[in-house]
Structure formats: C-alpha cells, structure tokens
C-alpha positions as CSV (number, residue, x, y, z in Angstrom):
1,X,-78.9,3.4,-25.9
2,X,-76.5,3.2,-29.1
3,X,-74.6,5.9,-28.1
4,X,-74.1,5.0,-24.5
5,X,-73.2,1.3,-25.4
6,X,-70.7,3.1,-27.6
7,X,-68.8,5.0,-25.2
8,X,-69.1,2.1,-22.5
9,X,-67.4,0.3,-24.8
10,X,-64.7,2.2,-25.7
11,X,-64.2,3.1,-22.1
12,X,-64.0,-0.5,-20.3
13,X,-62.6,-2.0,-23.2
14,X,-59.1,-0.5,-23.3
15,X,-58.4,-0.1,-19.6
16,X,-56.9,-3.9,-18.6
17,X,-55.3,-4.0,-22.0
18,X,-53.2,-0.7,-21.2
19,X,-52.7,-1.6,-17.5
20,X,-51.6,-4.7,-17.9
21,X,-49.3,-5.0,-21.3
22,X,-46.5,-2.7,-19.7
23,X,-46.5,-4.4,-15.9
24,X,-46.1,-8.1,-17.7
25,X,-43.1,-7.8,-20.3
26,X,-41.5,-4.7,-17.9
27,X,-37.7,-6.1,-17.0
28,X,-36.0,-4.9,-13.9
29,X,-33.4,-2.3,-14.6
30,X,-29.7,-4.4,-13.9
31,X,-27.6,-3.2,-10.5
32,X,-24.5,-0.9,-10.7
33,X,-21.6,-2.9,-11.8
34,X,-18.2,-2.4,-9.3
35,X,-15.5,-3.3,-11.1
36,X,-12.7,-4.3,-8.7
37,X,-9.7,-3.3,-11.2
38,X,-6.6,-5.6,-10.8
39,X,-7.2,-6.0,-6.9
40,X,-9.3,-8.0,-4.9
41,X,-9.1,-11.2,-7.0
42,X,-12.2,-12.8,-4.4
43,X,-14.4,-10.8,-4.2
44,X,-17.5,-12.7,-2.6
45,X,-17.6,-10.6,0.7
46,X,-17.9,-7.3,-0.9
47,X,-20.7,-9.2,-3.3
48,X,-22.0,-10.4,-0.2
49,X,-22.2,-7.0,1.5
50,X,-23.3,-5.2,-1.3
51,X,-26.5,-7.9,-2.8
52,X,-29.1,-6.6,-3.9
53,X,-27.6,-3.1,-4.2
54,X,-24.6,-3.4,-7.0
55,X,-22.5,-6.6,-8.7
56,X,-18.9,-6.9,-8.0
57,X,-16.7,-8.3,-10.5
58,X,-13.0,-8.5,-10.5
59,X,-11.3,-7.6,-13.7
60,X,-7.8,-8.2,-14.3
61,X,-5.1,-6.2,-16.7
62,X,-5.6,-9.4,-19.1
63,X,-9.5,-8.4,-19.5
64,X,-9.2,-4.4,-20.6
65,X,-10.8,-5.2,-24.0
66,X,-14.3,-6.9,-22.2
67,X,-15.3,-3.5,-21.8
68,X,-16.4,-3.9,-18.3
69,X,-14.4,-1.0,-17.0
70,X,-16.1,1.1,-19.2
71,X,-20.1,0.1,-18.5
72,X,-18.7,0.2,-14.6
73,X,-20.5,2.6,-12.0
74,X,-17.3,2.4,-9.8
75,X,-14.1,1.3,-9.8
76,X,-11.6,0.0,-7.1
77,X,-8.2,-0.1,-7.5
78,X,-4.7,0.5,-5.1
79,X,-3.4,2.6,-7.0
80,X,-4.1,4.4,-9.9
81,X,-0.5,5.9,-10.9
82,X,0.5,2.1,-11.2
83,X,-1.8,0.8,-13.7
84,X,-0.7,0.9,-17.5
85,X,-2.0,3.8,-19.3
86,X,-4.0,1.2,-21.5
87,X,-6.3,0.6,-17.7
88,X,-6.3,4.2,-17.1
89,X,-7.4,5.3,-20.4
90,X,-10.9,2.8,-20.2
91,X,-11.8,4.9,-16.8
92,X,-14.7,7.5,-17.3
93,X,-15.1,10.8,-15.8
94,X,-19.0,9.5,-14.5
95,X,-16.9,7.1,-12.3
96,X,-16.1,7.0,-9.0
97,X,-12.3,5.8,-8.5
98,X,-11.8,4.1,-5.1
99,X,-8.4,4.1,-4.0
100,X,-7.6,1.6,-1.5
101,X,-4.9,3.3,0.5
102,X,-2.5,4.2,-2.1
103,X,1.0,5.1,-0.5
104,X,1.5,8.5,-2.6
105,X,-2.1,9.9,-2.4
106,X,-1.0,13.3,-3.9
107,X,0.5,11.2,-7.1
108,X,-3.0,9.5,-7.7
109,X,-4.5,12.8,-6.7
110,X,-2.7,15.1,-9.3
111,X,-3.2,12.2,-12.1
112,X,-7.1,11.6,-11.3
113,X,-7.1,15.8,-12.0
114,X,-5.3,15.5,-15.3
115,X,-7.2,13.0,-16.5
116,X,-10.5,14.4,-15.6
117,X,-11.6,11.7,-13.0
118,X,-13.4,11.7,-9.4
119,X,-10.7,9.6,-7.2
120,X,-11.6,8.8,-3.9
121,X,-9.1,7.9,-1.2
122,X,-10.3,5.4,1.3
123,X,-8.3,5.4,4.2
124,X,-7.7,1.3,5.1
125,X,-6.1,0.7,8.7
126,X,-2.9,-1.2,8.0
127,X,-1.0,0.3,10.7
128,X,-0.6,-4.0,12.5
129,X,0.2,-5.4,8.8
130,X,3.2,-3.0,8.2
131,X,4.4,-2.9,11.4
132,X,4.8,-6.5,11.1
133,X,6.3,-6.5,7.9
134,X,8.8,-3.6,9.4
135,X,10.0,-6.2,12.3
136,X,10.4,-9.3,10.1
137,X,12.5,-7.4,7.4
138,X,14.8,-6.2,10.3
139,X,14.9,-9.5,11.8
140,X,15.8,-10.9,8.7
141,X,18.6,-8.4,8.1
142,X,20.0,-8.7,11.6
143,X,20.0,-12.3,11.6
144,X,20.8,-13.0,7.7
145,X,18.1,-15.2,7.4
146,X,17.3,-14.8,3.4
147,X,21.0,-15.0,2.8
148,X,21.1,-18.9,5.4
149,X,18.1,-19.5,3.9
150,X,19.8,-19.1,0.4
151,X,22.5,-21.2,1.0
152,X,20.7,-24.1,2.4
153,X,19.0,-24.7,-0.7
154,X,22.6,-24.1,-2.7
155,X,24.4,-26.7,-4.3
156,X,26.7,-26.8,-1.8
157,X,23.9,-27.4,0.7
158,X,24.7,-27.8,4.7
159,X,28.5,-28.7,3.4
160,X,29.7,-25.1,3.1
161,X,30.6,-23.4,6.0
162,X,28.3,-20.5,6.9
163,X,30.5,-19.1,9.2
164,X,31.1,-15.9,6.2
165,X,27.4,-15.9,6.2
166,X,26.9,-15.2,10.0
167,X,29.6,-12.3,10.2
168,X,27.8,-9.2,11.2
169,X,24.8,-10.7,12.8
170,X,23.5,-8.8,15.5
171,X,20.9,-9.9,18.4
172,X,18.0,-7.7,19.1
173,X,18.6,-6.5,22.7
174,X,19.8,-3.2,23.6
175,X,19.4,-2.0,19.7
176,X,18.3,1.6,19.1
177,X,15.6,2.0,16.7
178,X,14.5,5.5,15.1
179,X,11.2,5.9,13.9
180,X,10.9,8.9,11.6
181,X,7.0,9.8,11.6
182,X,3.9,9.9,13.8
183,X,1.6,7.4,12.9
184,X,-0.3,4.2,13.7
185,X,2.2,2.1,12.1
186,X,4.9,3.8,13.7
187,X,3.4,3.5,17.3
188,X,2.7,-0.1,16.8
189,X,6.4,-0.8,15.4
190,X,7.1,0.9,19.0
191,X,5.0,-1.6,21.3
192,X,6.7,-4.7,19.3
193,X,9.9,-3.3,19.5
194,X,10.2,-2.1,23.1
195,X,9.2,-6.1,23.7
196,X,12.0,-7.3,21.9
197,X,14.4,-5.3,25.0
198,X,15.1,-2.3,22.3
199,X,15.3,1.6,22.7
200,X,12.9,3.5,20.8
201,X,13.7,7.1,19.3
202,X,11.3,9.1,17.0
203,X,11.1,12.4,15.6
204,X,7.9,14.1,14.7
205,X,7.6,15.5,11.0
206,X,6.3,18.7,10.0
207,X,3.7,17.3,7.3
208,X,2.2,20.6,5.9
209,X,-1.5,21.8,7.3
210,X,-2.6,18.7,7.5
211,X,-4.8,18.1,10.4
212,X,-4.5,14.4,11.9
213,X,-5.5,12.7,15.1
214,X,-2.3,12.9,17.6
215,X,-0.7,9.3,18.1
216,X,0.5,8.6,21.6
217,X,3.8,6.7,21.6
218,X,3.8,4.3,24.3
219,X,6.1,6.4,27.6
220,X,9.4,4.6,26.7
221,X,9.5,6.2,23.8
222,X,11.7,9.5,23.3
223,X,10.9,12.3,21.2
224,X,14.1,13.8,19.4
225,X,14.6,17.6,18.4
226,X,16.6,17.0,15.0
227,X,16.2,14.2,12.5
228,X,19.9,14.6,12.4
229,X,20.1,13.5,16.0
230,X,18.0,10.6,15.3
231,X,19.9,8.9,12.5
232,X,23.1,9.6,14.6
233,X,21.7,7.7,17.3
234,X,20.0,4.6,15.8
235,X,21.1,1.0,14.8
236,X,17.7,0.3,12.9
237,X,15.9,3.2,10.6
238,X,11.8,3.0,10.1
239,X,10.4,5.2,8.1
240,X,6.4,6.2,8.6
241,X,5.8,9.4,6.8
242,X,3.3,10.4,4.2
243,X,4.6,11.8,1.1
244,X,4.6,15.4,1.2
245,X,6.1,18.5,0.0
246,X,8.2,18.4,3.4
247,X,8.8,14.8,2.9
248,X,10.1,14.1,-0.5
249,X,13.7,13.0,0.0
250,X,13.7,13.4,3.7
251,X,16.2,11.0,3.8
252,X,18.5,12.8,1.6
253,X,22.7,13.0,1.0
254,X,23.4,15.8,3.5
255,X,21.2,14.1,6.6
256,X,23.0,10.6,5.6
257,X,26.3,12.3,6.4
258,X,24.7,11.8,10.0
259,X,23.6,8.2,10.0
260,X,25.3,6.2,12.5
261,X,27.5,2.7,10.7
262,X,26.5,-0.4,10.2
263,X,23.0,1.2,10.9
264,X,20.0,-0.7,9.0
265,X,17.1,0.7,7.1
266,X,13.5,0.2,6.2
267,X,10.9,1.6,4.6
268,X,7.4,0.8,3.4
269,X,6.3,4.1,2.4
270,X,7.1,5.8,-0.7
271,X,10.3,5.2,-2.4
272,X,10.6,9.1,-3.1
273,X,10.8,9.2,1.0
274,X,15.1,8.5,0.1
275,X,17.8,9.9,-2.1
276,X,18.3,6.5,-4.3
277,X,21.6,7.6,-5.4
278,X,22.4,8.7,-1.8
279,X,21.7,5.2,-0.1
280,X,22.6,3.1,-3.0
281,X,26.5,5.2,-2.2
282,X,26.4,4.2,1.2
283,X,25.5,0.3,0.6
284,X,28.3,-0.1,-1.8
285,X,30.3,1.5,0.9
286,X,29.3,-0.3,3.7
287,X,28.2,2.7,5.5
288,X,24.7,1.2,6.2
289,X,24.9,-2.3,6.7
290,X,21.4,-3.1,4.8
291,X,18.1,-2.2,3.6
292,X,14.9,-3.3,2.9
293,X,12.4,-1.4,0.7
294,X,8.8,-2.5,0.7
295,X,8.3,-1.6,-3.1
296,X,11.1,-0.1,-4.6
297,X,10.1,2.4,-7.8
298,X,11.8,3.5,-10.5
299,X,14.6,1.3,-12.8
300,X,17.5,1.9,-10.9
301,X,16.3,-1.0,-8.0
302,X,15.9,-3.2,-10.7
303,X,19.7,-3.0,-12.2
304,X,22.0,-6.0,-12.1
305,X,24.2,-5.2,-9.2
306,X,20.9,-4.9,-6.4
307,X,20.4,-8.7,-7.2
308,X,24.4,-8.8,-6.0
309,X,23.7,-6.7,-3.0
310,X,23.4,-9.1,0.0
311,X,22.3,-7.1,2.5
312,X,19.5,-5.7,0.1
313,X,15.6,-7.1,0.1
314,X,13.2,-5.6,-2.3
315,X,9.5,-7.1,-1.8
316,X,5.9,-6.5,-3.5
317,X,4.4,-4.4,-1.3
318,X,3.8,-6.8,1.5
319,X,2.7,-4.4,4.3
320,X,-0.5,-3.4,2.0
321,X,-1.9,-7.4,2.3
322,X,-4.3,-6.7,4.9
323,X,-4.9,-10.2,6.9
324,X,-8.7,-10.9,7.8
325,X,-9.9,-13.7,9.5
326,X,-11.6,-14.9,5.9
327,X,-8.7,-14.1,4.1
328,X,-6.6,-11.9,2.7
329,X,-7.2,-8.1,0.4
C-alpha cells in the first residue's frame, strides 16, 4: 500500500504543475517588422492589409541610429542607389529589399549584388501618373506658364509687360509628337495627345532579350523606321524607355544633329537616357527650345546657369507619386 501510494503520488502530483507553468507565463512571439525606408510616410493601409501578419513602420533618413532597419524582416524603399551609404550600410543580407519601381532597375540590381542583398523589383503601374506629368510639362513649356507664373508674383507684378514672356508660345494643335519607346506610359501619352488635335510618331526600341507584353498604340499612331527620322520630324520629344545596354545615351550628340528646331523635350525616365553635355549644347544654342527632366542626376543639373535657363524645368520625380483614391504613395 506504501509503495503504491508512493508512486501515485509522484505520478499525479507533478502533471498540472508541468502542464500548466509553461502555457501561463508563455508570450506570443512579436510579428515581422516592415520597415518602409524613407517612402511611404502613411503607412496605415499597408498596416491595415497586412494585421495580424507583420507591423509596418515608416522610418525616415533622420532615424538610421533606432536600429529599426536592422531588427527589420523587410524593407521597402524606391530606390536603393539613392539612399546614402549610411541607410544602405544598416540593410542585412537576411532581408528582403522591395524596390518600388525604381527607374534604373539594373543600377539597384548591380548594387543589391555588391553588397550582398536580396532586392526585389515590384513592378508598380504608373503608366496614367507619368503620362500626365509628360503633358503638363509640355503644356507648361509651350505656353510659358512657370515663366507668367513667375512674373506675376515679381515685384514688378501685372505692371511689366509680358509681351517678351509670350514670344515663342505655341498652341497644341497640329503639333507633332515623337514618342521614343513602347510602353504603357507611352501609349497613354498617345490617347491624351491625339485629343489635344496632335500627330503622334513613335519608334520602337530594341531593349535586349527582354520579353514584354506588346503595347498597342492606338491606329493614329505611326510607327517610324529610324530614331533619326523621328527626332527630325517632331515638335515635342517623350522619352519611355527602360535603361538598358541599348539605351544608355540613346539620345546622344550624333542623333541630336537630327532633331528638328525649336523642338521641345521630356523625359521622366532615367537621366542616363541623354548626352547631358549634348543637350545642355543645344539649349544654350537655342537649337531645342526647352526641356523638362523629371529627376535630373548628377551635379551638372544643379550648376548656376540651369537656374538661368528659362526654358528649363527640373522636378522631384513627380510621375512616381502614384494618386489613389485614399491618397497618395
């Protein structure tokens, strides 16, 4: 009877202090932290989306030291060849990099390899955003609006005569517009363009072995043999390639021999798309008769004389704000 009172004891005892200690004080593990790296300042829809799963917390360059980036399991970002080398440093080769639709993918591409990270490209439509952007900034240059716009707020006000300011204004109708590229922004910029009464050209650019989806210009479109024969032809220049071993300096010195004067240009893309030296040559000169860059790179945009330059507009990257009905990103 002893013994068997023994081993009941030792057997019944134990068994709801063992089950139940570790089930009371055990913690649930935290979520995955996705650190939303100097983009996507609100970020309560992708919280929303993702509750329950992950936390979503935007970090700015003025928080590198929280050491946030480093405890992160992903990390979104536009760009990762234009954050400081202090940001890029904190990333960890355990992370997955998100780029949201960076405009020189084989840049970030090349600089996630060297410095040992898994980037991820995530292809974001924007195709109605810059196509927009493209037809305000030629708008603007046709109609000097920035420059009106300018002088209205001058000291001299409404007094001064803006007659200088309106020489070389040009109406929309009857303009010819090349499109150099195939792509959703560039069959969009079509549409608005053949609305406004203009002729649309485009040539098709050899991008490598790439394999994309086809995009259907709408039929008033023409397709032109030579890129040559395009910039000879048009009033108003788009440019909607990728960057590309084909593509870098498409728009170089010899084919701007070819461009047709007073002709205006644009581009949203990558600043590597021109020959700097080439257009800034034919600005001075009056050759073309303006530009606008959406995101202009390198030190030579940024020099005294571009801030002279009337008939030049520099902007932030405008066409990559993608417009939502709750917002903006």
């Amino acid at each position: 009877m002893r013994k068997d009172n023994l081993n009941s004891t030792t057997t019944k005892t134990p068994t709801p202090i063992l089950m139940s200690h570790p089930n009371n004080n055990t913690k649930p593990s935290p979520l995955p932290l996705v650190v939303s790296l100097n983009c996507l300042e609100e970020c309560n829809l992708e919280q929303e989306t993702l509750d329950g799963i992950a936390t979503v917390e935007h970090i700015g360059l003025n928080r590198l030291t929280d050491g946030r980036i480093e405890s992160a399991s992903a990390i979104l970002l536009h760009s990762l060849a234009f954050l400081p080398r202090a940001a890029q440093r904190r990333l960890q080769p355990w992370q997955i990099i998100l780029c949201l639709g960076s405009s020189d993918r084989s840049v970030d591409t090349a600089l996630a390899s060297d410095l040992g990270l898994r980037l991820v490209h995530v292809d974001t439509s924007r195709a109605e955003e810059i196509a927009d952007t493209v037809m305000a900034l030629f708008l603007g240059l046709l109609r000097r609006t920035h420059l009106l716009s300018h002088h209205a707020f001058s000291a001299s006000g409404w007094l001064g005569s803006v007659q200088p300011l309106c020489r070389g204004m040009r109406r929309c109708r009857g303009l010819v517009l090349g499109i150099v590229g195939r792509s959703a922004s560039a069959k969009s910029l079509a549409t608005r363009s053949l609305a406004f009464k203009m002729s649309v050209l485009y040539f098709d650019v050899p991008e490598g072995k790439a394999i994309r989806p086809p995009t259907m210009f709408p039929p008033a479109a023409r397709r032109m043999d030579t890129l040559n024969d395009l910039l000879a032809a048009s009033d108003l220049i788009s440019l909607h390639c990728t960057l590309s071993n084909e593509t870098v300096q498409i728009i170089n010195a010899d084919c701007l021999q070819h461009i047709k004067p007073g002709a205006f240009l644009v581009n949203t893309g990558s600043s590597q798309l021109l020959d700097d030296c080439a257009l800034k040559q034919l600005l001075i000169d009056g050759t073309i008769a303006g530009c606008a860059l959406d995101g202009a790179e390198g030190p030579q945009w940024m020099e005294a004389w571009v801030k002279e330059m009337r008939n030049v507009l520099i902007l932030p990257r405008e066409s990559r704000i993608i417009v939502k009905k709750y917002g903006w990103t």
